[in-house]
C-alpha positions as CSV (number, residue, x, y, z in Angstrom):
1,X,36.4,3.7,-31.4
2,X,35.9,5.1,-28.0
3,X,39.4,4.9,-26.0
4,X,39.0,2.7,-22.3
5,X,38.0,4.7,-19.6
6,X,40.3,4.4,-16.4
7,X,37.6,2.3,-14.9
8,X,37.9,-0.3,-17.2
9,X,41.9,0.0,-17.7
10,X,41.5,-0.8,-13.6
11,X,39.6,-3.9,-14.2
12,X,41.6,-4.6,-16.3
13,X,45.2,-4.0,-14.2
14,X,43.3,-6.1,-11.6
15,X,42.7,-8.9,-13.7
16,X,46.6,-9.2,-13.8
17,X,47.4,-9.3,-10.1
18,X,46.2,-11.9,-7.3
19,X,47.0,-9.3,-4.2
20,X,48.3,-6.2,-2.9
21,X,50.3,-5.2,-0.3
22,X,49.7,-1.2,1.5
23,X,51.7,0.0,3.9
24,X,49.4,2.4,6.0
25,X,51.6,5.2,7.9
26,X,51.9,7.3,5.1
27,X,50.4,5.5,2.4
28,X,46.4,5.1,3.2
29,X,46.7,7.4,7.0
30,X,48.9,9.9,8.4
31,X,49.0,10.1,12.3
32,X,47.9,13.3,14.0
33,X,45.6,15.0,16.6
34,X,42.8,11.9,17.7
35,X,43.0,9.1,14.8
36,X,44.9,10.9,12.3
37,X,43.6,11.2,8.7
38,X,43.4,9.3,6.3
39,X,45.2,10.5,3.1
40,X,43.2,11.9,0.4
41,X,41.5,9.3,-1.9
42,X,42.8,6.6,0.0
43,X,39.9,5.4,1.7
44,X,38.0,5.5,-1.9
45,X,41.1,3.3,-3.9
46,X,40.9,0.8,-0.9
47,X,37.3,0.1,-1.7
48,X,37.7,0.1,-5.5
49,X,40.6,-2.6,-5.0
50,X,38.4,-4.3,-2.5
51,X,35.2,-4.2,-5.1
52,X,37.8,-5.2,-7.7
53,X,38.2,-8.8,-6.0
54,X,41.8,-8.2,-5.6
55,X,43.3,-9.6,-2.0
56,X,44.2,-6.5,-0.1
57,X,46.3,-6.7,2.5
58,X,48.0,-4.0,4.9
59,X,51.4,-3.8,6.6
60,X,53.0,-1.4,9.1
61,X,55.9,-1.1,11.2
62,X,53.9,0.5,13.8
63,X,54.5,-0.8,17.7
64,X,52.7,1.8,19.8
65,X,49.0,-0.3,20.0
66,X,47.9,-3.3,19.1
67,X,46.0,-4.9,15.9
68,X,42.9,-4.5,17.0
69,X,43.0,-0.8,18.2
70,X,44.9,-0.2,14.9
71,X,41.9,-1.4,13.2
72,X,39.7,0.4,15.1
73,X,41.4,3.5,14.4
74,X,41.5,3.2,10.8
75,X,37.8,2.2,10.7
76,X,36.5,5.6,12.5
77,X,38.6,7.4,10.0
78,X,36.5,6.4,7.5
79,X,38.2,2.7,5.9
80,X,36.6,-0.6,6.5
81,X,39.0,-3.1,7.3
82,X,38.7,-6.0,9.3
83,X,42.0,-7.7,11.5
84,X,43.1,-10.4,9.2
85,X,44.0,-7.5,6.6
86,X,46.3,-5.7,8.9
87,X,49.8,-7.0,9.4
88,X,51.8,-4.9,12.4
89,X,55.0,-6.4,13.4
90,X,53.5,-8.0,16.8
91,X,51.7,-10.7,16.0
92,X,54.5,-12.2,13.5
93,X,56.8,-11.3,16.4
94,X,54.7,-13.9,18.8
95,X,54.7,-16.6,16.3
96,X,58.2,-16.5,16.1
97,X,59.0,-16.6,20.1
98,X,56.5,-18.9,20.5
99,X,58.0,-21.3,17.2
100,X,61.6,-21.0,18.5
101,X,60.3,-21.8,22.2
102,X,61.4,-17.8,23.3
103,X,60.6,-16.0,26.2
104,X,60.8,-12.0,25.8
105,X,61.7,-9.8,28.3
106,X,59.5,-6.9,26.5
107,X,60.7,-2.9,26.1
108,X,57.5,-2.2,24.0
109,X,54.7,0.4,25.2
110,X,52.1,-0.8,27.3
111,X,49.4,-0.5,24.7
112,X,51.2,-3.2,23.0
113,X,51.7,-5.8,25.9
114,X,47.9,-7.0,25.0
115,X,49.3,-8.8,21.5
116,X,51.9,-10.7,23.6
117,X,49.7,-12.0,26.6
118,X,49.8,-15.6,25.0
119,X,53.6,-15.5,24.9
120,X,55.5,-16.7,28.1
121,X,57.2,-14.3,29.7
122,X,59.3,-16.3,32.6
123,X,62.8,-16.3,32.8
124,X,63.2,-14.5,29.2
125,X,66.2,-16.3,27.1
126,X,65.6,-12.9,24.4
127,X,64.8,-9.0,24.4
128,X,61.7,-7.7,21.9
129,X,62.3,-4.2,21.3
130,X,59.8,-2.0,20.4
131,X,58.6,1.8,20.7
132,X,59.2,1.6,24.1
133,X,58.5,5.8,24.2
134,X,58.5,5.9,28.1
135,X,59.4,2.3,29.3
136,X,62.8,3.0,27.8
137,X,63.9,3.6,31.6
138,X,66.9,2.7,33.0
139,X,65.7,-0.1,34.8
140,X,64.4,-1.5,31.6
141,X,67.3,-1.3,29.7
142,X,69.5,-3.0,32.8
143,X,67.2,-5.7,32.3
144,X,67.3,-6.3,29.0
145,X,71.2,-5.9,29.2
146,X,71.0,-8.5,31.5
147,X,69.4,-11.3,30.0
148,X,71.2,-10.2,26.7
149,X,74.8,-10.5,28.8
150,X,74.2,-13.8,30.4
151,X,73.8,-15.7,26.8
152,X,76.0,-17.3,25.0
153,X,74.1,-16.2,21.7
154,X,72.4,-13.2,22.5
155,X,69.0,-12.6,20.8
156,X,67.6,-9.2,20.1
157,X,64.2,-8.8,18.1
158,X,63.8,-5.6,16.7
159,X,60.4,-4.1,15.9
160,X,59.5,-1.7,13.4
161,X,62.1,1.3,12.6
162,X,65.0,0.3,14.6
């Protein structure tokens, strides 16, 4: 008897599991020069776990751009992933200000300010922090100080790596 090929030992690992999770920075794309890369045979074990019927999902703790241009960037690099399968810590970060009735002063880059233009911004009551790369100015920071000093119970959201 013939021993299963790895194509059917994947089928059959598949059968097993109802999702999986990939981080992408490092995992599935590195960054680099334009849109990166995307690592070698990554692009081709997506669409096999795709074809499989497994739910595939993708997380990062990326802040410098927003879901959609994220997605964008992937796709021209050669995946084919649609928003819903990308999870970047912004848009969890809006539903949570927007649950708990918060009001961010922001130190994120610019690119990013698109995923919170639903999110109330007036008189912020909390500081989301970010990749802030060149907003990390001293006037920035004295804000964020400011509305962090003048609370009772101080709330700090932290972004990605930090």
């Amino acid at each position: 008897m013939d021993a299963p090929s790895a194509k059917s030992k994947f089928k059959e690992f598949c059968c097993d599991i109802d999702g999986i999770i990939l981080d992408i920075s490092g995992v599935i794309h590195v960054s680099g020069e334009g849109d990166g890369l995307a690592i070698p045979g990554s692009i081709e074990a997506v669409c096999r776990l795709k074809a499989s019927g497994v739910a595939v999902r993708f997380c990062t703790n990326s802040t410098e751009t927003t879901r959609e241009k994220l997605v964008n960037k992937l796709n021209r690099v050669g995946f084919n992933l649609l928003p819903e399968e990308v999870f970047p810590p912004a848009p969890a970060v809006c539903q949570v200000l927007k649950e708990r009735g918060l009001r961010p002063h922001l130190l994120i880059r610019p690119a990013l300010s698109p995923d919170f233009a639903n999110v109330d911004q007036n008189s912020p009551n909390c500081v989301v922090l970010g990749d802030a790369a060149e907003e990390l100015s001293y006037d920035n920071m004295n804000k964020a100080f400011q509305v962090l000093i003048n609370m009772k119970e101080p709330i700090l959201i932290s972004m990605g790596v930090g």
